[in-house]
C-alpha beads as a LAMMPS data file, in Angstrom:
LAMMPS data file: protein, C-alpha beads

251 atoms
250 bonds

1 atom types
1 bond types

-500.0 500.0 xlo xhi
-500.0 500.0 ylo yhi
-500.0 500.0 zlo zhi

Masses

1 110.0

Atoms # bond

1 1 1 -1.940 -6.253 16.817
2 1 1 -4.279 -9.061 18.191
3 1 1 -3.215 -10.029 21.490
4 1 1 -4.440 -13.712 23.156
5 1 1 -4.960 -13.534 26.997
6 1 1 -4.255 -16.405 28.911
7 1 1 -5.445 -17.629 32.304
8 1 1 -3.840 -19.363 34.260
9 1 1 -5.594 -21.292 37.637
10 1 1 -3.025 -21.993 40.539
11 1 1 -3.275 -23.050 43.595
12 1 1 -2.539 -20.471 46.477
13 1 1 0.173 -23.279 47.480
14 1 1 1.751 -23.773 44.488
15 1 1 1.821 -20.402 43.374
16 1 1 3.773 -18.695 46.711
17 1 1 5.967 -21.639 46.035
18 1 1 6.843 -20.686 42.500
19 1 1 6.693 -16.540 43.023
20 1 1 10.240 -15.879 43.389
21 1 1 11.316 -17.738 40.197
22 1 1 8.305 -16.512 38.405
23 1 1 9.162 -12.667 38.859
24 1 1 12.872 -13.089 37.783
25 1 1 12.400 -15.016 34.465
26 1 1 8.968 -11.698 34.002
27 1 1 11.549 -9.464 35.069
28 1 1 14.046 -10.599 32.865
29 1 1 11.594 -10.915 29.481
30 1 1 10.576 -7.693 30.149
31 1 1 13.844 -6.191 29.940
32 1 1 14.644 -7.842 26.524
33 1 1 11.298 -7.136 25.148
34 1 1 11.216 -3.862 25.485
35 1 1 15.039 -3.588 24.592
36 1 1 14.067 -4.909 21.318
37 1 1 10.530 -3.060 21.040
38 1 1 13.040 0.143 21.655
39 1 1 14.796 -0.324 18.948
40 1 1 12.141 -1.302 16.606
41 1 1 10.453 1.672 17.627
42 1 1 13.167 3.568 17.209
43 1 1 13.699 2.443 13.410
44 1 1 10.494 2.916 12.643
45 1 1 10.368 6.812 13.682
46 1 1 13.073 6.973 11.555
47 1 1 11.332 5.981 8.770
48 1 1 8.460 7.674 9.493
49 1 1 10.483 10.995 9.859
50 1 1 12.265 10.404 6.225
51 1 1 8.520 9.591 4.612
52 1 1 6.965 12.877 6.350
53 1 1 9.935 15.085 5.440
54 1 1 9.589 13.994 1.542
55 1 1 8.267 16.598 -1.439
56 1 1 5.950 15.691 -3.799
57 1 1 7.833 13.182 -6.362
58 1 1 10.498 12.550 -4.340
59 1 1 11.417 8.978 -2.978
60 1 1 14.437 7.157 -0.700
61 1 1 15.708 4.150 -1.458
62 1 1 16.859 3.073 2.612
63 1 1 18.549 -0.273 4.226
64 1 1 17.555 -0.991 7.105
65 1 1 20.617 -3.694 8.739
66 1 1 18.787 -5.408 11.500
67 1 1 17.603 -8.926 11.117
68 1 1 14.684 -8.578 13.526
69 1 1 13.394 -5.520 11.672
70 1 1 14.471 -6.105 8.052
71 1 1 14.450 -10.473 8.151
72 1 1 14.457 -10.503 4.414
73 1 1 17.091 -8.555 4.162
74 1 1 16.052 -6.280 1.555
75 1 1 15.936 -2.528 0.494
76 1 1 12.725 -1.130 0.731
77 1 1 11.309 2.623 -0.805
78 1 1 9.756 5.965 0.533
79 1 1 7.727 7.970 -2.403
80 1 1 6.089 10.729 -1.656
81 1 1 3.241 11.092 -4.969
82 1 1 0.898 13.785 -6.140
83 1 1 -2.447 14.911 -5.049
84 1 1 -4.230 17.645 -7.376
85 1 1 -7.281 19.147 -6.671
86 1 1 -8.152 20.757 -10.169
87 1 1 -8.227 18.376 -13.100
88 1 1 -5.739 19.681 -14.985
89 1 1 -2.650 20.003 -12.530
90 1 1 -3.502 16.390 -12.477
91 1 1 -3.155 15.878 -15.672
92 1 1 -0.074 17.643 -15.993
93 1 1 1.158 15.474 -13.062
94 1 1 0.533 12.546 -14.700
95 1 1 1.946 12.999 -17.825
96 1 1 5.002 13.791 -16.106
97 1 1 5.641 10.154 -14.938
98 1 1 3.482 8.479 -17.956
99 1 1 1.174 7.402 -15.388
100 1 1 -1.562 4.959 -16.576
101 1 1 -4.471 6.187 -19.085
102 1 1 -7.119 7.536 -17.049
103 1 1 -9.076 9.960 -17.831
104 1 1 -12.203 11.863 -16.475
105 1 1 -15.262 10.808 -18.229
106 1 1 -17.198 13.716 -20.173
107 1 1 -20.237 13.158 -18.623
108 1 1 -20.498 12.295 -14.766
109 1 1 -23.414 10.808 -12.857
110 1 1 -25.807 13.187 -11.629
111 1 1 -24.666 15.024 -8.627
112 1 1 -20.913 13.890 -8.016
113 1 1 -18.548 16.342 -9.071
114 1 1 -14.382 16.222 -8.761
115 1 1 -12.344 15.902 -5.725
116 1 1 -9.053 14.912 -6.284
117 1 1 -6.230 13.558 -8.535
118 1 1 -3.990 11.068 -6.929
119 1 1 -0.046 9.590 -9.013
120 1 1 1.548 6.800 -7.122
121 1 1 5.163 6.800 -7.823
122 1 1 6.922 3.455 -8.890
123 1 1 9.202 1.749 -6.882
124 1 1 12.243 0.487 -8.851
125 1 1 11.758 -3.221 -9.587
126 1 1 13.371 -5.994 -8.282
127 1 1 14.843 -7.020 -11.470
128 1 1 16.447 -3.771 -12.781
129 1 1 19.809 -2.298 -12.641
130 1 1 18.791 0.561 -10.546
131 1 1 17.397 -1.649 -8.020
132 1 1 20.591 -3.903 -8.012
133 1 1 22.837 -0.660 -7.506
134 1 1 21.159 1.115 -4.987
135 1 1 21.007 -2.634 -2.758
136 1 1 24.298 -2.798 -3.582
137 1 1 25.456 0.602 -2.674
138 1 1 23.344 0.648 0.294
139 1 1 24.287 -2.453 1.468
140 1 1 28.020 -1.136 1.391
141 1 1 27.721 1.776 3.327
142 1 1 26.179 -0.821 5.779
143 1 1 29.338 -2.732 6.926
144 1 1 31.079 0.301 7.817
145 1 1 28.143 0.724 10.079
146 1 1 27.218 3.435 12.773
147 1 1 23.511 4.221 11.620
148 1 1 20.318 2.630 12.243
149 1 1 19.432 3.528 8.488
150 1 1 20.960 3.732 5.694
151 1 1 18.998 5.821 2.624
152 1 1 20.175 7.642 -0.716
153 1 1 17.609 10.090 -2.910
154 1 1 16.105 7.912 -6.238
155 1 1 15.070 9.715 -9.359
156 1 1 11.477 8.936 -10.294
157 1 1 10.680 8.259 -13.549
158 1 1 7.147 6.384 -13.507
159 1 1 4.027 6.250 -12.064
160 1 1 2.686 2.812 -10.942
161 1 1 -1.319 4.112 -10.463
162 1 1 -3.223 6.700 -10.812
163 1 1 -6.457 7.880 -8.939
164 1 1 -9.615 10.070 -9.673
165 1 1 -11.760 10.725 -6.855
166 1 1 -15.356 12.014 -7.299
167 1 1 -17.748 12.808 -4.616
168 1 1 -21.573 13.002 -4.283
169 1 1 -22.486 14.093 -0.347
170 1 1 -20.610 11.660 1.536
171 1 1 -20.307 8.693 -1.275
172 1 1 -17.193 8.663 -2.538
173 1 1 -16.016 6.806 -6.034
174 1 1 -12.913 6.035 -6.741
175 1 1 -11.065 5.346 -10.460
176 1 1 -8.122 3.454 -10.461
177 1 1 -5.823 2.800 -12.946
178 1 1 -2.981 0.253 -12.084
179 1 1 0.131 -0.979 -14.254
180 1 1 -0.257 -4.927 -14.116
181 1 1 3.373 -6.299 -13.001
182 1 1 4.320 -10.050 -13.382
183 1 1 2.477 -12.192 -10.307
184 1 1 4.748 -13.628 -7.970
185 1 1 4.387 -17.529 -7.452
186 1 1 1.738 -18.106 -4.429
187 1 1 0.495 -21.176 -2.805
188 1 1 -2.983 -20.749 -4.352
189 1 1 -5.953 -18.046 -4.189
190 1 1 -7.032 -17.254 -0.583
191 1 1 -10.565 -17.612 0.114
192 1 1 -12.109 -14.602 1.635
193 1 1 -15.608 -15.518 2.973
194 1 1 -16.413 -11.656 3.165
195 1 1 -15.924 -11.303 -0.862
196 1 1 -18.456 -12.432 -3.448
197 1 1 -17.665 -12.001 -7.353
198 1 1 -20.176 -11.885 -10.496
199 1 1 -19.193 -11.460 -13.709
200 1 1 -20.385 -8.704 -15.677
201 1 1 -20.302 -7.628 -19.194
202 1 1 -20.272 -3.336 -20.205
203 1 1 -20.189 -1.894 -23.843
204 1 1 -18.755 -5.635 -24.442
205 1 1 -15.800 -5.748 -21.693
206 1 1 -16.076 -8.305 -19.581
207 1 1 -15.772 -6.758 -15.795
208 1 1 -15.831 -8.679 -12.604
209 1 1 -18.112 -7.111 -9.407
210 1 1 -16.511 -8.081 -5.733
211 1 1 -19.340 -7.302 -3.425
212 1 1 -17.214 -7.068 0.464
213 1 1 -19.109 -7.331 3.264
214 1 1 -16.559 -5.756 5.467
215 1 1 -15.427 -2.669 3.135
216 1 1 -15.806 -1.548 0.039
217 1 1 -16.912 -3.067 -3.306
218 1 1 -15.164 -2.719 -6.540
219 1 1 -15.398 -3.506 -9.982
220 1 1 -12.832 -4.135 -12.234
221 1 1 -11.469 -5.002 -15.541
222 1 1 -8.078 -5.443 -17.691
223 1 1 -6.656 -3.875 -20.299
224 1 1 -4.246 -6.401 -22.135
225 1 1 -3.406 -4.590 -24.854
226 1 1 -1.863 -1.903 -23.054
227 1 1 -1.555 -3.812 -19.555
228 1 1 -3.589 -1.858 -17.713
229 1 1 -5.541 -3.066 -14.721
230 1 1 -8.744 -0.581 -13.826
231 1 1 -10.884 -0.533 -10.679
232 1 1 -13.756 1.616 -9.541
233 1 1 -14.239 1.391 -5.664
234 1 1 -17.190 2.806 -3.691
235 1 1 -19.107 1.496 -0.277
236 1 1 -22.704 0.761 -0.364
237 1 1 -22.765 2.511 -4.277
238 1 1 -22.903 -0.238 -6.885
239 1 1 -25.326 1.490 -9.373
240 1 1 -23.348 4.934 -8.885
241 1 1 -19.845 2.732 -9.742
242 1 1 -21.844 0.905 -12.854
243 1 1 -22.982 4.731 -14.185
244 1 1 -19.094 5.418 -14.226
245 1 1 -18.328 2.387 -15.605
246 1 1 -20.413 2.915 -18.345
247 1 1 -18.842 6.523 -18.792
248 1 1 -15.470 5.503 -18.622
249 1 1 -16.032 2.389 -20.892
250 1 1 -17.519 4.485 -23.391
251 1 1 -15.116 7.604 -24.054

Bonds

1 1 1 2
2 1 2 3
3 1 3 4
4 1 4 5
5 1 5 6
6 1 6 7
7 1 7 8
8 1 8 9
9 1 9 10
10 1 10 11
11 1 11 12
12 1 12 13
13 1 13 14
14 1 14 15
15 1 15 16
16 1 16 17
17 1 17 18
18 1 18 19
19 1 19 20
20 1 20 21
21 1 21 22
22 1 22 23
23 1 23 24
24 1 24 25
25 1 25 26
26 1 26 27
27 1 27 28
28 1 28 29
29 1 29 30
30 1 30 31
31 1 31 32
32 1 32 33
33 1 33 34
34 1 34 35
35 1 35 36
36 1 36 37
37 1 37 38
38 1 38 39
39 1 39 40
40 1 40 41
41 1 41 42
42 1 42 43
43 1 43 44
44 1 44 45
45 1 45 46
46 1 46 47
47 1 47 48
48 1 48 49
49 1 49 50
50 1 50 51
51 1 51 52
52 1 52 53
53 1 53 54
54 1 54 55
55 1 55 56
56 1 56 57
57 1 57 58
58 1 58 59
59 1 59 60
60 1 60 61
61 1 61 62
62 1 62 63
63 1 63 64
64 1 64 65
65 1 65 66
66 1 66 67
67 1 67 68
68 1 68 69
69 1 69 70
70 1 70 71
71 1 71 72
72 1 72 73
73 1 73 74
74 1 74 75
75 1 75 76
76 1 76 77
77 1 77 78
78 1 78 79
79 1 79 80
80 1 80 81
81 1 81 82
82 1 82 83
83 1 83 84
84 1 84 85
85 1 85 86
86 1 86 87
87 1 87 88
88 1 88 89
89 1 89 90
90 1 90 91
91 1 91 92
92 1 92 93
93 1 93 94
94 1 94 95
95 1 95 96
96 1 96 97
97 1 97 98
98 1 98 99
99 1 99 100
100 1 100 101
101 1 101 102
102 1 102 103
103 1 103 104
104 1 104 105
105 1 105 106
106 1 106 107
107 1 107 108
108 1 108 109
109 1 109 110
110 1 110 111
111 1 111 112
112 1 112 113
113 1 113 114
114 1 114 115
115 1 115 116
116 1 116 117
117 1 117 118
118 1 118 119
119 1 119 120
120 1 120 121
121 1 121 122
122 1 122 123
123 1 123 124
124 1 124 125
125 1 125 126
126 1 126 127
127 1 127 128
128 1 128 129
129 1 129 130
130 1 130 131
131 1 131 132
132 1 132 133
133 1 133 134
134 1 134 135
135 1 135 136
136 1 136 137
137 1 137 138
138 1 138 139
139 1 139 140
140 1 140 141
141 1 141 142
142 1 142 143
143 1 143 144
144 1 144 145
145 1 145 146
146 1 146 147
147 1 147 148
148 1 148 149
149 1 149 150
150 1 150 151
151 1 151 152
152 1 152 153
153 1 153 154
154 1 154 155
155 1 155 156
156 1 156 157
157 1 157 158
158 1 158 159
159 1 159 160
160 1 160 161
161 1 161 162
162 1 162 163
163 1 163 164
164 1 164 165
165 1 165 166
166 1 166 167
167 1 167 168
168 1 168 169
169 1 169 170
170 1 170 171
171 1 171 172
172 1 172 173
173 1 173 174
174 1 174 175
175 1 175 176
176 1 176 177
177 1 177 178
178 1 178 179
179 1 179 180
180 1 180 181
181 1 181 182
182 1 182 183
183 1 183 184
184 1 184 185
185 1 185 186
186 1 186 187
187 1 187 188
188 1 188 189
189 1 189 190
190 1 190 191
191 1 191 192
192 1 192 193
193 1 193 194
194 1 194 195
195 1 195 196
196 1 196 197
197 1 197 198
198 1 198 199
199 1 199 200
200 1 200 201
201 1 201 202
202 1 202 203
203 1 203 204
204 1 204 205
205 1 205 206
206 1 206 207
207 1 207 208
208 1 208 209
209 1 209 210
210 1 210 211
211 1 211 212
212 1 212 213
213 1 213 214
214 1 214 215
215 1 215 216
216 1 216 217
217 1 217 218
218 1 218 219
219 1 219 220
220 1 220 221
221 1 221 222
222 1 222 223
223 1 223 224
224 1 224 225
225 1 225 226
226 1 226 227
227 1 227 228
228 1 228 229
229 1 229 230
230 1 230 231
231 1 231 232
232 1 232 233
233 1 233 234
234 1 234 235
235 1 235 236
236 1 236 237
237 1 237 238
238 1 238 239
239 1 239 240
240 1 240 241
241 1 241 242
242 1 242 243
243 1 243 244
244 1 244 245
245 1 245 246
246 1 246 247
247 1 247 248
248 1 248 249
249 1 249 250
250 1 250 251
């Protein structure tokens, strides 16, 4: 949270004349504040209690009825996914929840080797029936009221992305392999002044390089066909992420 200080030059007059009033109305803000923080807080350990106590492929759909905390009203998902640290128990993992394609390429740049293999579970969408009955079901159990949350246990049936992590000393690359989901309607692009893009082309896909100056770079590219968004991210690496490019475009 970015906080703004303020100051404020009074008079010694005028400010022994205002004191009194001043301290009630702090005094009084205060007390609502951190009324309100409370119960935020609260909420939020709640949440953080439900995501920490979750297995592996499990997720919660919850409700959360408080306008301050929830303004949009909506239901809202914990999903706990997998992380593998041998290739195949990834694999396995992924196949499970017909996660994205992604596989390791057969050659890898000189000197990284394999850390990890992450599967994102997918939240159910907006649009579906599931979605619709677990709001509505949640949203039920709401007006009889008495808890701060409200959550019932989802079945997971797809991954959303998929990850391969590779290390070499202390550069790490990371594969990524997204579903593409219909864009929601936006004002326009932001303009980041920290990200710079080139266009570049690799066994003959056209990939896009976002060089930023205040994390890590990335390349990406799509994969219409099956709808498939992929991204290699690394810090201070772009030659290493090019070499897996290469790989991966090539298998």
């Amino acid at each position: 949270m970015i906080r703004v200080k303020r100051k404020m030059v009074l008079s010694l007059i005028v400010a022994m004349m205002i004191v009194g009033t001043t301290n009630a109305y702090a005094t009084n803000l205060s007390t609502a504040q951190v009324s309100s923080e409370k119960k935020a807080s609260s909420i939020q350990e709640v949440i953080n209690k439900l995501q920490n106590n979750l297995k592996p492929g499990q997720m919660v759909a919850y409700y959360v009825p408080d306008k301050k905390f929830n303004p949009l009203d909506r239901i809202s998902f914990a999903g706990k996914g997998y992380v593998a640290k041998d290739y195949k128990s990834h694999i396995a993992n992924a196949q499970k929840l017909n996660a994205p394609t992604l596989t390791m390429p057969s050659i890898l740049p000189e000197g990284y080797q394999f850390k990890s293999g992450i599967v994102y579970l997918k939240d159910p969408s907006e649009s579906s029936t599931l979605y619709k009955s677990l709001e509505q079901e949640l949203k039920a159990q709401a007006k009889k009221g008495g808890k701060q949350i409200y959550t019932k246990s989802v079945k997971v049936t797809e991954s959303l992305s998929i990850v391969l992590q590779y290390v070499k000393g202390k550069t790490e690359v990371d594969l990524v392999a997204t579903y593409m989901e219909p864009s929601k309607p936006t004002d326009g692009t932001p303009v980041l002044p920290n990200l710079t893009a080139e266009t570049i082309q690799i066994n003959g896909v056209e990939c896009t390089y976002t060089t930023d100056s205040k994390g890590k770079d990335s390349l990406s590219w799509y994969d219409e066909d099956n709808q498939i968004r992929y991204t290699i991210w690394a810090e201070s690496a772009k030659s290493d992420v090019l070499r897996f490019a290469k790989l991966v475009l090539a298998d």
